[in-house]
C-alpha positions, 0 to 999 in steps of 0.5 A, spaced: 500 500 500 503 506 498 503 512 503 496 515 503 492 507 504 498 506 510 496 512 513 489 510 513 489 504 517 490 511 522 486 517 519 481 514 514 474 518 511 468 514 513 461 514 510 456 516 516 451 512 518 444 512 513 438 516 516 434 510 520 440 505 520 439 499 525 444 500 531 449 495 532 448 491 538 453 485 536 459 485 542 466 487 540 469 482 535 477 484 538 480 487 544 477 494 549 477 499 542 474 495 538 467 498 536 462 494 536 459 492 529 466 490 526 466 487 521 467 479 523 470 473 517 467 466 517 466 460 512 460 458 510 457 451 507 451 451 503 447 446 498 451 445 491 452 451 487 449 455 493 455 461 492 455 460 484 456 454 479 461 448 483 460 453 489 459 450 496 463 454 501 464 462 501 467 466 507 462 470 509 465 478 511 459 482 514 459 488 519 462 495 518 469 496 515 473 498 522 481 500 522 484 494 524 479 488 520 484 487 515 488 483 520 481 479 520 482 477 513 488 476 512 488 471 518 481 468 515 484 468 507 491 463 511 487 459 514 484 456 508 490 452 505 491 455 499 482 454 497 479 461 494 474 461 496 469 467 495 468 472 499 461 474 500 460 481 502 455 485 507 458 492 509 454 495 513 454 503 515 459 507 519 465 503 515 472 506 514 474 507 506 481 506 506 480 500 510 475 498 505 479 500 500 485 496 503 480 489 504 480 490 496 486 490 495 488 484 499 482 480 495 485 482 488 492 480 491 490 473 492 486 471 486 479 473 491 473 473 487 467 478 490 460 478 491 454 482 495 449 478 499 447 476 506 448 469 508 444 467 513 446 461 518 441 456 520 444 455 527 442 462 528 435 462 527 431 464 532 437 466 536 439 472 539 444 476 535 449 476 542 449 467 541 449 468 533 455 473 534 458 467 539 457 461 533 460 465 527 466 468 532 470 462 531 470 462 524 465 456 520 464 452 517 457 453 519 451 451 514 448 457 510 444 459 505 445 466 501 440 472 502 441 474 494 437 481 494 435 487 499 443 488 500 445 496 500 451 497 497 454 504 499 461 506 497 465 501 503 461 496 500 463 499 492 471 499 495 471 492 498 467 488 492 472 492 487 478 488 488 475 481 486 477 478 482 470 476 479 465 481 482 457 479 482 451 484 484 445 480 484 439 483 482 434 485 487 440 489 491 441 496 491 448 500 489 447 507 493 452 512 494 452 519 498 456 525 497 457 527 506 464 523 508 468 524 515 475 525 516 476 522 522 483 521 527 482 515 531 487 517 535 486 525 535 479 526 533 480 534 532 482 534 525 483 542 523 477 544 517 483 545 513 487 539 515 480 535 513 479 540 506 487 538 503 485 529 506 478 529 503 482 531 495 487 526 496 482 520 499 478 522 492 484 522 487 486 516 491 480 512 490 479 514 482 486 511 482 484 504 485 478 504 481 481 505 476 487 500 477 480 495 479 478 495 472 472 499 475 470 506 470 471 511 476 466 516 473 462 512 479 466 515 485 464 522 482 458 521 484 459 521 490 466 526 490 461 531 485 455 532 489 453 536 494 449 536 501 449 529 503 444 526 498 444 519 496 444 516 490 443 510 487 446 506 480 441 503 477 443 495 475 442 497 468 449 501 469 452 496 473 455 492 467 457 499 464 462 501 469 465 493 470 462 494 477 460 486 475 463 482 471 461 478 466 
């Protein structure tokens, strides 16, 4: 990673939680200063072609992209003795973008294909979500199935998919991108006006560049970087193919 992703894994530009969004309730996944809701990694066994033609199995990534959840992944991607399986992502609100960006990256480093859904896991059923939390924690295999439509994809989810290898959008789920970023410090919340102006053009210019260099047409971070006053977009899926957001 060059200088400015390095950086990130400190200073990063995080989407604000959408209006309504559930709070997260789910314990802490690492130590005192994890945040609750961080996004947690474990494989998942479905039917036959459950995750795609010969797919059984896919690593389920699902909550929000936090400083330290590259480590997460790195530690899942080992354990697998050489298997690429697919990771299947739900991000959800409040994620880091260069973290995000950084997942991608690892993805496309080791040959990852990609993909945006819920998975479900049967043990979980009628459970609460502190006893889900404690079955997936350990990291699979549980039995699954895949929740292909009704995932929000907002730009964390967008960074992360991009580094796949093969990316899959099912249809039903919705791309929805927002123009207000925050620039934060975890470790020195008070981040000068100016300070924040001078990141928030180098994240931009940051974020084109790794688009680009995904295979990814960068025109869809403009919407983000070019509107103004917080508003939601949404890609339609007829753009999706055009922009090699998925791949054929």
């Amino acid at each position: 990673m060059n200088h400015y992703f390095r950086q990130g894994i400190v200073l990063g530009i995080a989407l604000l939680a959408a209006a309504g969004a559930q709070a997260q309730t789910r314990p802490p996944v690492g130590g005192v200063n994890s945040a609750p809701g961080a996004m947690i990694f474990y494989v998942a066994h479905g039917a036959p072609d459950a995750c795609g033609p010969g797919c059984s199995n896919w690593i389920a990534a699902e909550g929000a992209v936090q400083w330290d959840t590259y480590k997460r992944l790195l530690a899942i991607l080992d354990r697998q003795n050489g298997r690429k399986l697919p990771v299947v992502i739900n991000v959800k609100p409040g994620s880091d973008l260069t973290v995000a960006a950084s997942l991608g990256r690892i993805l496309r480093g080791r040959g990852i294909d990609a993909a945006v859904a819920a998975t479900e896991v049967e043990a979980c059923n009628g459970k609460p979500e502190e006893e889900c939390f404690a079955l997936k924690r350990p990291g699979g295999p549980l039995d699954a199935k895949e929740k292909l439509s009704g995932v929000p994809c907002e730009l964390a989810c967008v960074l992360m998919l991009a580094g796949g290898v093969h990316r899959n959008l099912p249809p039903g789920n919705r791309v929805i991108l927002t123009a207000r970023m925050q620039i934060y410090d975890r470790l020195a919340p008070n981040v000068s006006a100016e300070h924040r102006e001078s990141l928030t053009t180098i994240f931009t210019d940051q974020f084109r560049r790794y688009l680009s260099e995904m295979g990814i047409g960068h025109e869809l971070f403009d919407v983000t970087a070019d509107r103004a006053g917080g508003r939601y977009v949404e890609v339609p899926a007829s753009e999706w193919a055009r922009l090699h957001l998925v791949t054929q």
